[in-house]
C-alpha positions in Angstrom: 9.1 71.0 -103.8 9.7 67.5 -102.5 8.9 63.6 -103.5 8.2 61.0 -100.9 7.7 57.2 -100.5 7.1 54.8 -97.7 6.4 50.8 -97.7 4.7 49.5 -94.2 4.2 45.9 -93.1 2.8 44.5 -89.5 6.2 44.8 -88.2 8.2 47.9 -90.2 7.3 51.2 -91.8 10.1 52.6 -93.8 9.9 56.0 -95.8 12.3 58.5 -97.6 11.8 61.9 -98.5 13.5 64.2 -101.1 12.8 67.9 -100.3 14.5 71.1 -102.5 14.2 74.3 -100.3 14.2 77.6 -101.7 14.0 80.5 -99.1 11.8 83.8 -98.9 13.7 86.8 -100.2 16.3 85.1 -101.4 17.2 84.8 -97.6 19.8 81.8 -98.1 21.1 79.7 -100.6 18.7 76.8 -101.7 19.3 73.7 -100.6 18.5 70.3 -101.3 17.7 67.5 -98.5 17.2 63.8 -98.1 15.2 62.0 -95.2 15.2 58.1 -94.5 13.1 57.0 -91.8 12.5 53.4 -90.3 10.6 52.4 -87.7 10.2 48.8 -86.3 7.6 47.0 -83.7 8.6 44.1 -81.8 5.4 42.1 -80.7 4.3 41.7 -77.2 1.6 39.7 -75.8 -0.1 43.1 -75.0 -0.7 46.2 -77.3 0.3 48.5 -74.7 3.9 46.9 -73.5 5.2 46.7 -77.2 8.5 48.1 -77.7 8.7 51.0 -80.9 12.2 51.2 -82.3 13.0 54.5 -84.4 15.7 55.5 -86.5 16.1 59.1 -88.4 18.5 60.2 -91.0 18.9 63.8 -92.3 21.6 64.2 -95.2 
């Protein structure tokens, strides 16, 4: 079971995720998780030079 959401412009894409993790079996405790995600574009006078910034959070 999870929820999600993301907003996106030219420049930025941003997105978070909930997720709630329940295990086969009963195999270990169920857990819940949160994901944040942004990633950012800096322009370049050509498509295949620009530079892709990432940064990922797992709590």
């Amino acid at each position: 079971m999870g929820a999600g959401t993301y907003w996106q412009t030219s420049r930025w894409h941003i997105e978070g995720e909930y997720m709630r993790k329940n295990y086969a079996h009963n195999s270990f405790t169920p857990v819940n998780a949160v994901e944040a995600f942004k990633k950012g574009v800096v322009p370049s006078i050509s498509e295949q030079n620009k530079i892709v910034l990432e940064l990922v959070a797992h709590f």
